[in-house]
C-alpha positions, 0 to 999 in steps of 0.5 A: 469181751467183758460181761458186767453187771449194772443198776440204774438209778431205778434200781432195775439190774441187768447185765451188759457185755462190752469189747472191755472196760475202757470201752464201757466207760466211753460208752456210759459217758456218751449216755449210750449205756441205758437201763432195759427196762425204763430206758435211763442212761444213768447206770452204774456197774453193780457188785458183782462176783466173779464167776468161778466154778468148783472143782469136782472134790478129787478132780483136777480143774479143767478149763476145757471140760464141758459147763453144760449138756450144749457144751458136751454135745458140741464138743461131741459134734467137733469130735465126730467131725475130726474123727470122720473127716479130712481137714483141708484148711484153707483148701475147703473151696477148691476140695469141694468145687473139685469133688463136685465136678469129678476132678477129685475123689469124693470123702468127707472134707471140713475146712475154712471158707471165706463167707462170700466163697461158702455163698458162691459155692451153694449158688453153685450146688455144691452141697455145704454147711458151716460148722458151729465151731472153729478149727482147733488150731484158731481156738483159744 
């Protein structure tokens, strides 16, 4: 995904993000690209700067450290998770379908579910919620 930065010939600004930058050309040439605002489907991409952010002086740069106070409190959310509870992967369904019905001993589990299988699992009254993170090993 690209984030760009645009003007109409409004000179209205507003950004847009696009699958890349082949993909926001196609789309402008179609005229499906338009103006928020006044809704022209003359647009350019505007100057724009990249953004970077500046190290702490004396601090090494992260990529991973957190932007934000959301960011801190979801890495602190992913940090609890992990710590108090057991990955199952792709075994989630079948962990807690077997909790729920006795066949296993009840802990606190996380792992991947496909949509369709968290849905049937709740019509089921096996109590589930997703997680606003992916697993560690699927993030980039």
């Amino acid at each position: 995904m690209i984030r760009f930065s645009l003007r109409c010939d409004k000179e209205h600004e507003f950004e847009s993000w696009f699958q890349s930058g082949a993909a926001y050309d196609g789309l402008r040439a179609a005229r499906h690209v338009a103006c928020p605002i006044c809704g022209s489907t003359a647009v350019e991409k505007a100057l724009m700067a990249p953004a970077v952010r500046v190290a702490r002086e004396g601090a090494a740069p992260s990529l991973t450290a957190p932007a934000n106070p959301l960011e801190a409190a979801m890495a602190e959310l992913r940090r609890q998770v992990e710590a108090n509870s057991e990955y199952v992967g792709m075994n989630f369904v079948t962990e807690a379908r077997r909790m729920h019905e006795g066949e296993a001993p009840e802990r606190a589990i996380h792992g991947e579910a496909r949509l369709e299988e968290a849905r049937k699992l709740l019509e089921d009254g096996v109590p589930v919620a997703p997680l606003p993170f992916l697993p560690a090993r699927k993030a980039n």
